[in-house]
C-alpha positions as CSV (number, residue, x, y, z in Angstrom):
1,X,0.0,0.0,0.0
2,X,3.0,2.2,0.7
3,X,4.9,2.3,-2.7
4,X,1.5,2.0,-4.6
5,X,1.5,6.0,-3.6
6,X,4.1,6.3,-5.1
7,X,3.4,5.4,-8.0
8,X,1.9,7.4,-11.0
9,X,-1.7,8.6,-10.9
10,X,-3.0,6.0,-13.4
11,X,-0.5,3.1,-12.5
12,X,-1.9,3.0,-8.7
13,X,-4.1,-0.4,-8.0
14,X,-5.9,2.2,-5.1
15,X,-6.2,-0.3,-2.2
16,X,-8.9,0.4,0.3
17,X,-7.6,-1.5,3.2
18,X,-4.7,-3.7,3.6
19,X,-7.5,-6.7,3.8
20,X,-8.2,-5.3,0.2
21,X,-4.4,-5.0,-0.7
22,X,-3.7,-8.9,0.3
23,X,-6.9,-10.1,-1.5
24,X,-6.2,-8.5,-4.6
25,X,-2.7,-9.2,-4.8
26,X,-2.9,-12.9,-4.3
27,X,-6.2,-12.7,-7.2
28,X,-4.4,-10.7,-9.4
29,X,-0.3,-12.2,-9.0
30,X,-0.5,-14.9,-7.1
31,X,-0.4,-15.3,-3.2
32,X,3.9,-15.9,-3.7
33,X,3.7,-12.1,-4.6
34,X,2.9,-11.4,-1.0
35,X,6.2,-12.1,-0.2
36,X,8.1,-10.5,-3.2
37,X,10.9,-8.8,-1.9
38,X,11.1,-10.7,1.7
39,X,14.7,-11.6,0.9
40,X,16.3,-8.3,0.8
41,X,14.5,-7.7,3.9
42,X,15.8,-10.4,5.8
43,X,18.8,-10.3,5.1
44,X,19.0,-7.0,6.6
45,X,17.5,-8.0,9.9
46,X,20.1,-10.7,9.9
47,X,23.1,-8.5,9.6
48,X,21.6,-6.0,11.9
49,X,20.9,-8.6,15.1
50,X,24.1,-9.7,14.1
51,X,25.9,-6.1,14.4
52,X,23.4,-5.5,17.4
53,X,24.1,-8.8,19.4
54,X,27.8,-9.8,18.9
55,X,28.9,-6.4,19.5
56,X,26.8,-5.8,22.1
57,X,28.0,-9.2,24.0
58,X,31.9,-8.4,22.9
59,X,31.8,-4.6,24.3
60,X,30.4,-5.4,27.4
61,X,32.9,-8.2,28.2
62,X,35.3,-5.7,27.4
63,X,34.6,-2.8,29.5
64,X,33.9,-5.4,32.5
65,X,37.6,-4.4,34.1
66,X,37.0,-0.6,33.2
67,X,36.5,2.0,36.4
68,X,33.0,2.4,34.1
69,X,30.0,1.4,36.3
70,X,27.5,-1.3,35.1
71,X,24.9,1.4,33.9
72,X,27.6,3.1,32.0
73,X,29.1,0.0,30.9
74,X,25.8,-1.3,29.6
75,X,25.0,1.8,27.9
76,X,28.3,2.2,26.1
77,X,28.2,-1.1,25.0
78,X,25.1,-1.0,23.5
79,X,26.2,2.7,21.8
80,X,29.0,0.3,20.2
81,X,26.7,-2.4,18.8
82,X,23.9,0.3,17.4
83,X,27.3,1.5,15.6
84,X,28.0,-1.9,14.1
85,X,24.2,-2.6,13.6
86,X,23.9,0.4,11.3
87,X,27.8,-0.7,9.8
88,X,26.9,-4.2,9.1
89,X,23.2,-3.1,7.8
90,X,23.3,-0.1,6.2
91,X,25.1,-1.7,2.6
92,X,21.6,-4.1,2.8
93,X,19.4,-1.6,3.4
94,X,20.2,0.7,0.4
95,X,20.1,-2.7,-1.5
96,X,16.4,-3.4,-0.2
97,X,15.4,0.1,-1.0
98,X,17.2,0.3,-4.3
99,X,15.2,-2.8,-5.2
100,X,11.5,-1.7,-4.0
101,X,12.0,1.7,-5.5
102,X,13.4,0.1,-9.1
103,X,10.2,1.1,-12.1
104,X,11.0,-0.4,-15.5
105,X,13.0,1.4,-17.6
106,X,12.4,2.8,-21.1
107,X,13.3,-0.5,-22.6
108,X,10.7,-2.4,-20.4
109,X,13.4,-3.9,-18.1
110,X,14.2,-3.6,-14.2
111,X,17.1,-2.4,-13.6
112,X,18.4,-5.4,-11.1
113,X,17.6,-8.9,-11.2
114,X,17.8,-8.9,-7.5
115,X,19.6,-8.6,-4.7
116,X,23.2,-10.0,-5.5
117,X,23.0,-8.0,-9.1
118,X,21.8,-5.0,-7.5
119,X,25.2,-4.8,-5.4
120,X,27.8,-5.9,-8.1
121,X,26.1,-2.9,-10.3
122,X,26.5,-0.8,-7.5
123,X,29.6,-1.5,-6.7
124,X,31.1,-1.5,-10.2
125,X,29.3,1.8,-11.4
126,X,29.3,3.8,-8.1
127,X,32.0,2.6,-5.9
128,X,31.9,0.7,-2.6
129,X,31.3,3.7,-0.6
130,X,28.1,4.8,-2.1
131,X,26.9,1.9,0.5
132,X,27.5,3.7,3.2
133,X,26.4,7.4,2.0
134,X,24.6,9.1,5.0
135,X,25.8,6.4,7.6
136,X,25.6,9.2,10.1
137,X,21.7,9.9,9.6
138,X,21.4,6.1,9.4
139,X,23.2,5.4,12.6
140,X,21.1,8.1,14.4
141,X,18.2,6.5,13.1
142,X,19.1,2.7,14.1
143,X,21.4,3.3,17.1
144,X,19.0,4.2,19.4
145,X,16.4,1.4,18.4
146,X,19.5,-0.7,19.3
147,X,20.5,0.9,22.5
148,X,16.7,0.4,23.8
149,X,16.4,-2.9,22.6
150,X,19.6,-4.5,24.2
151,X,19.6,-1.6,27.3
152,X,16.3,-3.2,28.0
153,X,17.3,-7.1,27.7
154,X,20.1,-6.7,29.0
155,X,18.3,-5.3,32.4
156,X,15.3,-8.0,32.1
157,X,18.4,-10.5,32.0
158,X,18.1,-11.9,28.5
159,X,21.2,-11.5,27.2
160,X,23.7,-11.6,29.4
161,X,23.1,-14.1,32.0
């Protein structure tokens, strides 16, 4: 329902609800097409928890034998893991977007075949940087998701104990 406002005036299918939306789609392209795009998406979750959890778990072991006190040290450490969340994300989340935002071009084609040609066309026409343009708007969107998430678990005693 989201991109379909984006899309030109006469191209939009118009969905009434999202009841509407998942009836129609699975009429009109087949219920698979509900999940069109999934991939891209978890792959990013994946190399966020990863970024999230492993650095989250590593930090904190390592600021154990600092004068820092739990609080702090729980806090810093999950600063450092919402950095390497948005690090080890970021490069998949332009990918996902890049992929959901693709229209056919003049020739009738999509510009990527998916995910894995979407980031060697990238990478070979753009550089291996133009991954991480705006990082720092990314990070200050993700890192505090991050923070709450594993400042919260960590307190309820899911992670760490």
């Amino acid at each position: 329902m989201q991109s379909d406002g984006l899309k030109p005036v006469g191209q939009r299918a118009n969905y009434s609800s999202v009841i509407d939306a998942l009836v129609r789609i699975s009429k009109t392209e087949g219920v698979t097409a509900l999940w069109a795009g999934c991939y891209p998406t978890v792959v990013r979750a994946m190399a966020l928890n990863f970024g999230q959890l492993a650095f989250f778990s590593e930090a904190k072991q390592r600021l154990k034998d600092t004068s820092l006190g739990p609080r702090t040290q729980t806090l810093a450490a999950s600063a450092i893991a919402g950095f390497f969340a948005s690090f080890f994300s970021l490069p998949f989340d332009f990918v996902k977007t890049r992929l959901q935002k693709q229209s056919k071009g003049p020739d009738g084609k999509m510009p990527y075949k998916g995910m894995f040609h979407c980031f060697s066309k990238v990478a070979s026409e753009e550089g291996m940087l133009r991954f991480y343009r705006g990082f720092t708007t990314y990070y200050v969107r993700i890192a505090p998701h991050a923070m709450v998430t594993l400042i919260v678990a960590d307190y309820l005693g899911f992670i760490t104990k």
